[in-house]
N, C-alpha and C positions, 0 to 999 in steps of 0.2 A: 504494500500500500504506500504511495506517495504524500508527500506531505512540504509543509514548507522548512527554509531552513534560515538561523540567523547567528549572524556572525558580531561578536562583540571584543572591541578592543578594552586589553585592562593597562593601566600603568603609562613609564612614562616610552614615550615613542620611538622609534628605531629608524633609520637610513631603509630598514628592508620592509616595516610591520606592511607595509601598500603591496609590497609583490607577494607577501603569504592571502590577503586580502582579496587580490588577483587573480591567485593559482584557486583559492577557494570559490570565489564567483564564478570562473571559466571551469573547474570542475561539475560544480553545482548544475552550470546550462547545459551540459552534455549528460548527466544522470537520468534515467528517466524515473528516477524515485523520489526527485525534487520538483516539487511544481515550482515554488517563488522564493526567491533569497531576499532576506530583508537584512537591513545593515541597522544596529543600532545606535543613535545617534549621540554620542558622549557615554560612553562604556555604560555600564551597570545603573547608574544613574539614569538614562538616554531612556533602557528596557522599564525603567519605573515607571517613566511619563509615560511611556507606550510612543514614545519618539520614535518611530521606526522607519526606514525607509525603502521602499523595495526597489532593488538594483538589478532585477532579473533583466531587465531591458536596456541597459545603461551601451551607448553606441560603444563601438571597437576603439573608437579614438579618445575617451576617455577613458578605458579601463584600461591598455596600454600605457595611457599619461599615469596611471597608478605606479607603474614600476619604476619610474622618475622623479614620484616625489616625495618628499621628505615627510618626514610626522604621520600623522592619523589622517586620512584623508576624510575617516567618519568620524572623528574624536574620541579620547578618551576619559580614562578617569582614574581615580583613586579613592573611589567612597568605602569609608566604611561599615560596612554593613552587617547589620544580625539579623537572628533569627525571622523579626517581622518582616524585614526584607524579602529574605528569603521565600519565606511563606507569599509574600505579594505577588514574586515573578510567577510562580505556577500556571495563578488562573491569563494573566495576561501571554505570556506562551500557547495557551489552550485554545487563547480567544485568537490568535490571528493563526490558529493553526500549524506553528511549529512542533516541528517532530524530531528537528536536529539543531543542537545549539553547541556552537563552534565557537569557545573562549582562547583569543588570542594575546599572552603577555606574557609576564615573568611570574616568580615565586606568589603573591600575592597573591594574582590571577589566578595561579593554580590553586590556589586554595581557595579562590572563590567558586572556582570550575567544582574542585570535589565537594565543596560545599552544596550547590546547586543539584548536584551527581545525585549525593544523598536524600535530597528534598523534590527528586523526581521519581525516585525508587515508587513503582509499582503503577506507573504510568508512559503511556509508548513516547516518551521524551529520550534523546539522546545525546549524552553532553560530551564534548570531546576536547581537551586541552591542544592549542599552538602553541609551541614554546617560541618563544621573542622576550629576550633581553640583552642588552649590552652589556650592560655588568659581567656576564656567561656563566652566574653562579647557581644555575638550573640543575639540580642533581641529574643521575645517569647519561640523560643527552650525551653525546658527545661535545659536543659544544653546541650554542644556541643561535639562530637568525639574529642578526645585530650585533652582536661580536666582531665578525670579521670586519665589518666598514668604519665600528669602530675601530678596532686594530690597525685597520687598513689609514685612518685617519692617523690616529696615535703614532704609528710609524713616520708617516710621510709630513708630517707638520714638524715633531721632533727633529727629522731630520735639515728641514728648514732652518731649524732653531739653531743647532747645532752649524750649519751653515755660514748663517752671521753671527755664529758667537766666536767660532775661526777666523772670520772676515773683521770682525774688532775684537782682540781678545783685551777686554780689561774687564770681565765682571764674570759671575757666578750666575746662571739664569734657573730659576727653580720653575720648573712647570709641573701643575697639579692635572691629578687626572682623577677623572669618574671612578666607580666602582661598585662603591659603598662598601662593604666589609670584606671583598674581594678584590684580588688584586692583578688580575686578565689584563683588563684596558690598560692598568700602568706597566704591567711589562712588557706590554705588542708593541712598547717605545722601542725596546731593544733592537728592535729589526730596524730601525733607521739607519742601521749598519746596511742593509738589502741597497740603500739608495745613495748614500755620503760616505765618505772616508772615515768620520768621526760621528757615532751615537751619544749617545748619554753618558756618561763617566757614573754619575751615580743611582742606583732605581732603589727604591724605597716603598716594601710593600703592609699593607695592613696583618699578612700574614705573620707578621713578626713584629715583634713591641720595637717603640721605637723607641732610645735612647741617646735623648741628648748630646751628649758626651761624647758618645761614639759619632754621632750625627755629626758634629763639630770637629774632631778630630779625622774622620773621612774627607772634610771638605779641605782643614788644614792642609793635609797631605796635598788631597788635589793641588790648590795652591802653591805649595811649595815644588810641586815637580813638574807642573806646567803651566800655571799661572790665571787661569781662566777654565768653564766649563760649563758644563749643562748638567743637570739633578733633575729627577722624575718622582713626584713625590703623589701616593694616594690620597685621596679626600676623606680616609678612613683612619690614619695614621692614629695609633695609638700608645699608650704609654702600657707596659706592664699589668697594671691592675685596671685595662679596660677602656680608663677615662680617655676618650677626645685627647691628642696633642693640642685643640683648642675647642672652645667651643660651641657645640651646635648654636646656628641662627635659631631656630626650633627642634622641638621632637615632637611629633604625634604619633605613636604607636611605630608603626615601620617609617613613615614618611620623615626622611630627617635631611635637612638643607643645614649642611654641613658648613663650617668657620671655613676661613680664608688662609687653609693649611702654608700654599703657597707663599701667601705676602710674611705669614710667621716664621716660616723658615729664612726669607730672603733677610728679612730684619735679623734674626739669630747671627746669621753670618754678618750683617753689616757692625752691629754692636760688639757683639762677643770677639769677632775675629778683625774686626777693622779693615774688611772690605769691599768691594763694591759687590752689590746684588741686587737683581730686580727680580720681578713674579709674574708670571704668567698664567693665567685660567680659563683655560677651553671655555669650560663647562660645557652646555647644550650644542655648541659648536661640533664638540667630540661626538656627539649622536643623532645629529639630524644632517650633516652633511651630503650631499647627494655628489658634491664633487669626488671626493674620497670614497662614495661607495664600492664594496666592491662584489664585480658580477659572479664572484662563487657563492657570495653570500646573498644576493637577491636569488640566484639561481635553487637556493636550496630553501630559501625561504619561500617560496611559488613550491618547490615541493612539498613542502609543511603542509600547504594551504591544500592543497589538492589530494594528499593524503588521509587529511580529517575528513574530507567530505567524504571519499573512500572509505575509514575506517566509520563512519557515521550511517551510510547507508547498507554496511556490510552487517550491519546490528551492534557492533560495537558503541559501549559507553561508560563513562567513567577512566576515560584514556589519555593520555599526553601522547601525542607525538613526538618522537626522539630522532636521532641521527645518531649512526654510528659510521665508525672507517671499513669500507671494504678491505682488506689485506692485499698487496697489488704495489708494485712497484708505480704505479700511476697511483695519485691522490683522488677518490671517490669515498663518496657515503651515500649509503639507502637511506630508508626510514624504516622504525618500528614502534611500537604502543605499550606504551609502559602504563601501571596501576598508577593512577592519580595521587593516590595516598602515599606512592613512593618519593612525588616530588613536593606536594604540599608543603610549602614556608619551611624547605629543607636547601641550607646553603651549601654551597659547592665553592670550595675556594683553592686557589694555589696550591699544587700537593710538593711537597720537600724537594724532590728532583726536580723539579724548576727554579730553585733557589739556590743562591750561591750558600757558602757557608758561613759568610761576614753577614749575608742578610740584607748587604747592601747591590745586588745585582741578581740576573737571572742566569742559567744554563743554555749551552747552545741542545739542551733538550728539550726546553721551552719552544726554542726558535724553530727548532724540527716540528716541531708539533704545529705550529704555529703560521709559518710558512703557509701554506698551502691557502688558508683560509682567504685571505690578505686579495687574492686573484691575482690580477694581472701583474707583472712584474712595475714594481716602482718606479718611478725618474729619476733618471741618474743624474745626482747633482755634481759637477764641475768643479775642482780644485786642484789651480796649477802651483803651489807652493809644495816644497818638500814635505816631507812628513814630518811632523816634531812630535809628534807621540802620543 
């Protein structure tokens, strides 16, 4: 029996969340167990007003322009919701006849998704998790849609940086990067080696406390042995016992807009060490960019999207979509459907063999991993001066 289907974005947005969005709508019109795709308009929130929009007819020339653009193309959210939530979507799913509902985000999401799962239990509704986040702290996944373009970003702007910090060297440049508790986005810096002669001298991840001391005596060194440099530092950066290296703008439950890691450390260096440093902060830069995107990672994200609908009409529910590596001297990944409950507000962060042993850099086993994701090879940036080290 056919039925309609609706797709809802959670969290904050990705370079790819439009081409999973894509691969789902152009799945959808070729099912014949799909009558109408409706897209909900501002996540979970959007599905409350009964905001819904049906995109089953949307011409070639804008669903296409989906895979070019940046952000939520149908918005998102981040409400938090209970139980009387919950309970509300049911009857409004019933009423416009959805029979498949396709939640596309990160951790949150997922646990909005199994939350939903459970509150559908014993009615022909089928819930099926997209995994999309930048962060890429998605348990099992292999890694998640939005990752790579962030990576792909992180690399190739680093590298820039690093570029004119060779081309003037008198200062210490600290660039902060996304994450939140994980520390993926800050070390895909490492690869600005793929595009410059000179990366990052220092990366600095959440996965490891960060201590001052140390922090300051790394840079010293730098200093002293080559006078100038670039540091990569997480927006999660913590001390030992937990705290913030500074602190949060706010905290609402998971939603935390994080202090200006960056400008703290630059200042550390100017006071404590007596010299010049400036800061640098992507921020949403790092994850909505459409220039930096990169096409392995829209490409797999149109897989995601196409796969739920697949895994949604096949009877399957209560699923995340995942990616893992085919084994293969060429770089591939399938998909497969993982239990919801395995990923629900479950992080995934930087495991040991990608970190140095100082704490302050990553492994060229990172980079091997890592690579592939990024896509098309980097721009190779130009420097005719010798090498000083």
């Amino acid at each position: 029996m056919a039925g309609n289907l609706l797709i809802v974005h959670g969290g904050g947005p990705t370079a790819v969340i439009n081409a999973s969005l894509y691969g789902a709508i152009r799945q959808a019109q070729d099912s014949p167990l799909v009558d109408r795709v409706y897209a909900a308009i501002g996540g979970t929130g959007g599905l409350l007003k009964e905001q819904l929009r049906d995109v089953t007819d949307l011409p070639d020339e804008a669903l296409r322009g989906l895979l070019s653009s940046p952000a939520s193309a149908i918005g998102t959210s981040r409400d938090a919701l209970e139980a009387p939530e919950y309970e509300a979507m049911v009857p409004i799913l019933e009423k416009y006849g959805i029979r498949y509902v396709l939640m596309n985000g990160g951790n949150g999401t997922m646990d909005t998704c199994g939350k939903l799962y459970a509150r559908c239990a014993g009615r022909d509704i089928r819930v099926i998790g997209i995994p999309k986040t930048m962060d890429n702290d998605l348990a099992i996944t292999d890694h998640s849609p939005g990752f790579g373009s962030a990576a792909r970003y992180m690399a190739g702007s680093v590298a820039e940086v690093c570029c004119d910090v060779e081309g003037l060297p008198i200062h210490v440049v600290v660039v902060e990067a996304l994450g939140r508790n994980a520390g993926w986005v800050t070390a895909a810096s490492a690869l600005a080696t793929d595009s410059y002669t000179h990366g990052p001298d220092l990366i600095y991840l959440p996965e490891r406390a960060f201590r001052e001391e140390e922090f300051l005596a790394d840079v010293e060194h730098l200093i002293q042995t080559k006078g100038h440099g670039v540091v990569v530092a997480s927006e999660g950066l913590h001390y030992a016992d937990g705290t913030p290296i500074v602190e949060p703008v706010f905290t609402v439950g998971r939603a935390t807009y994080f202090g200006d890691v960056s400008a703290h450390l630059a200042n550390l260096i100017i006071r404590k060490l007596g010299y010049k440093a400036r800061a640098e902060k992507p921020g949403i830069l790092g994850r909505a960019s459409i220039a930096w995107q990169s096409d392995t990672d829209r490409a797999e994200a149109e897989l995601c999207g196409r796969a739920a609908v697949d895994a949604a009409t096949a009877g399957e529910s209560g699923k995340m979509v995942a990616l893992r590596r085919v084994p293969g001297p060429q770089y591939r990944c399938e998909t497969f459907l993982v239990d919801i409950q395995q990923v629900m507000m479950t992080e995934r962060k930087m495991p040991d063999a990608f970190i140095n042993a100082r704490g302050n850099g990553i492994t060229e086993a990172f980079k091997d991993w890592c690579r592939p994701l990024l896509g098309a090879p980097l721009p190779q940036l130009m420097d005719l001066r010798p090498d000083q080290g």
